[in-house]
C-alpha positions in Angstrom: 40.0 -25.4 25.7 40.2 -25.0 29.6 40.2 -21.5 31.2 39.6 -20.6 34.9 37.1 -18.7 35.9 35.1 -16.6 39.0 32.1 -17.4 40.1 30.3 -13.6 41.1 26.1 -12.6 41.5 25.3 -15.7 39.8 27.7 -15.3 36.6 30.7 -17.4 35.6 33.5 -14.8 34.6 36.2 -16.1 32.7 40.0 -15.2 33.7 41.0 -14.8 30.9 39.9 -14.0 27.0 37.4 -16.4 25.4 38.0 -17.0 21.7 34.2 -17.3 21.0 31.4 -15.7 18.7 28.8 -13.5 20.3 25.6 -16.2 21.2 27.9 -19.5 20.5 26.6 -22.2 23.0 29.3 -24.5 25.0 29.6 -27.2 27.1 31.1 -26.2 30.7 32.5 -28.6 33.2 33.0 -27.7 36.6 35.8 -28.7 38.6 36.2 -27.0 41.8 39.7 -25.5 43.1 42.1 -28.9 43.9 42.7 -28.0 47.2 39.1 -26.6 48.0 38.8 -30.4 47.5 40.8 -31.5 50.4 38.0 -29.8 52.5 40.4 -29.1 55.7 41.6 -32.5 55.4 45.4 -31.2 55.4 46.8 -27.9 56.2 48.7 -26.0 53.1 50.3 -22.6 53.2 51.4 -22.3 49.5 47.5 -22.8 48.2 49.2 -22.2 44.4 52.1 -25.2 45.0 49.6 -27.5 45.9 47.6 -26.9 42.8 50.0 -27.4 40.6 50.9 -31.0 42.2 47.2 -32.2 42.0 46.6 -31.3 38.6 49.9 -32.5 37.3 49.7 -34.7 34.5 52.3 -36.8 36.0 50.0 -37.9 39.1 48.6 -41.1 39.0 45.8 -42.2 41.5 46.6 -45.1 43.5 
């Protein structure tokens, strides 16, 4: 399962609805915002298209 979530006063919040039981442990992998990632490297104005590119399944790294 992969959800987004917000990172506020120390807490992760999830975006969205967790199917889990009250007290069940998991395993969280963080994985910062894709174009966060490009740290000013390019300029984007549609933050959401470029998102979408970088996580596609479809792109392979060279």
């Amino acid at each position: 399962m992969g959800v987004k979530a917000i990172y506020e006063n120390d807490v992760l919040k999830p975006l969205e609805k967790l199917n889990l039981r009250e007290g069940e442990v998991v395993d969280i992998e963080i994985k910062r915002d894709a174009v966060d990632r490009l740290g000013g490297l390019v300029r984007i104005s549609r933050k959401d298209w470029a998102d979408e590119l970088v996580e596609s399944p479809e792109l392979e790294p060279v």
